[in-house]
C-alpha positions as CSV (number, residue, x, y, z in Angstrom):
1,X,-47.9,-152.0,-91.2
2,X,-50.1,-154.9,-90.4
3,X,-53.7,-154.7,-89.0
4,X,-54.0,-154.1,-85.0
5,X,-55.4,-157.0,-83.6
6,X,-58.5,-155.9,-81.0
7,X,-57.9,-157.0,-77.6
8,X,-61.1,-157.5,-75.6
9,X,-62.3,-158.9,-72.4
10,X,-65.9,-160.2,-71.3
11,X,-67.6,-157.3,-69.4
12,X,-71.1,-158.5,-68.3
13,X,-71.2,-161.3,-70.8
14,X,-70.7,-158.6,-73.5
15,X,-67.0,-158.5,-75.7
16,X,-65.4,-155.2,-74.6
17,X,-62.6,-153.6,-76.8
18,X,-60.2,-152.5,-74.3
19,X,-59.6,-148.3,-75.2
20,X,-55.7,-149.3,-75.5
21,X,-56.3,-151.4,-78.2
22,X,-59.0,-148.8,-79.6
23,X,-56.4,-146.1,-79.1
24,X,-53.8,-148.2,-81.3
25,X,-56.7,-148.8,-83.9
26,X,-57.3,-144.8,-83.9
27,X,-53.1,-144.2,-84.5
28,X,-53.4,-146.6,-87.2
29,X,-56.3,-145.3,-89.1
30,X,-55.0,-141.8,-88.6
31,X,-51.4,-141.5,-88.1
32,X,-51.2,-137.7,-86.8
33,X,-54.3,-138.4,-84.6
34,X,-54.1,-136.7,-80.8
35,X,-56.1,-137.4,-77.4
36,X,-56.2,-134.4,-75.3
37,X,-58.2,-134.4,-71.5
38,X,-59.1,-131.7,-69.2
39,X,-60.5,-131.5,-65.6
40,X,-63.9,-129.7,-66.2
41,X,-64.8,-130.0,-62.5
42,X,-62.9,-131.5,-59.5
43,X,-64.7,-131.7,-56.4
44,X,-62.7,-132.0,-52.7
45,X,-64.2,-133.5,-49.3
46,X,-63.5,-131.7,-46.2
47,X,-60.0,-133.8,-46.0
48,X,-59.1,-131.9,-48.7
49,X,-59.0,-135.5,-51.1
50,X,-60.0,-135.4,-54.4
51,X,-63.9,-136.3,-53.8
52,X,-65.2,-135.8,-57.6
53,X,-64.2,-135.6,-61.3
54,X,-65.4,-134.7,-64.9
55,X,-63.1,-135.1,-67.6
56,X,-63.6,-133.9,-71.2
57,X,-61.7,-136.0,-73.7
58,X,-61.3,-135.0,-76.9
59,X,-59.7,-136.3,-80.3
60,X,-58.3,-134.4,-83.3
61,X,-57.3,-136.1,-86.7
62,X,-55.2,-134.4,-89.2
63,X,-56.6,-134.1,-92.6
64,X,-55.1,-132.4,-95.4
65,X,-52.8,-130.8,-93.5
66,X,-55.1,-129.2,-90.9
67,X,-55.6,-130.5,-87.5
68,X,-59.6,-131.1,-86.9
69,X,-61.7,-131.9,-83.7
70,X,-63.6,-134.9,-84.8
71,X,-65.0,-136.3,-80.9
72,X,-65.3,-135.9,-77.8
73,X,-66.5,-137.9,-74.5
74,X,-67.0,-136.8,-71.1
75,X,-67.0,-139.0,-67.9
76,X,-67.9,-138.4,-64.2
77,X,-67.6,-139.8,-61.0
78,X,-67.3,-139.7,-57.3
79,X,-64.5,-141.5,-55.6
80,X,-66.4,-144.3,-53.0
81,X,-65.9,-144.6,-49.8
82,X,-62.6,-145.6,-48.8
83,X,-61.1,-144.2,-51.9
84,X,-60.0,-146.2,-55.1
85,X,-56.5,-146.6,-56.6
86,X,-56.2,-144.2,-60.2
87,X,-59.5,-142.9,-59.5
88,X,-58.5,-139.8,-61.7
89,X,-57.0,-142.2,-64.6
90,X,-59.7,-144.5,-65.0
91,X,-62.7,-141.9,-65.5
92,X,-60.0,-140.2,-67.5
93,X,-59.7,-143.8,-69.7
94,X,-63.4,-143.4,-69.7
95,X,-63.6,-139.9,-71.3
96,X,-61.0,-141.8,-73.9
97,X,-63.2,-144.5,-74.8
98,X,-66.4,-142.3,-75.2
99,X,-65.0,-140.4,-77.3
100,X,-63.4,-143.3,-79.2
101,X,-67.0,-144.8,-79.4
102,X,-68.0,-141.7,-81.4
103,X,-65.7,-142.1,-83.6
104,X,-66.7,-146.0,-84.1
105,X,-63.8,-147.6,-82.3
106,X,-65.8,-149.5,-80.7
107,X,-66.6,-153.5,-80.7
């Protein structure tokens, strides 16, 4: 199996490792590797719309047999005004990469 090549884009001037390519890295490193989420908190508006999130990501990597927590990330946010398409997924990616970072998948 060959090396997975980072894919990045420029965030603020800065090289940012996308958390798909991080996640791939992760798989490769540690084949039996798993990414769970949960909704800690949701938070509705009077609409009854999904107003607020916090999502708890966390990663376990298999060693010698045993499945082990190794990191965890947490994200938050509330939706803006006029709502946002995937608001859930993308603080949910952001839980992901946090943890990621912890691990040292990051660029």
């Amino acid at each position: 199996m060959g090396l997975v090549k980072a894919e990045t884009i420029n965030l603020k001037g800065q090289s940012y490792e996308l958390v798909k390519s991080r996640v791939k890295r992760l798989h490769e490193k540690f084949p039996g590797a798993s990414i769970t989420t949960d909704l800690i908190d949701t938070k509705y508006n009077e609409a009854g719309y999904l107003q607020s999130v916090v999502v708890r990501a966390t990663i376990d990597v298999p060693l010698e047999g045993n499945s082990m927590q190794v990191a965890q990330g947490m994200s938050m946010s509330e939706r803006s005004r006029g709502g946002q398409v995937g608001f859930l997924e993308k603080f949910e990616t952001a839980a992901i990469g946090r943890a990621l970072a912890s691990l040292g998948f990051i660029s």
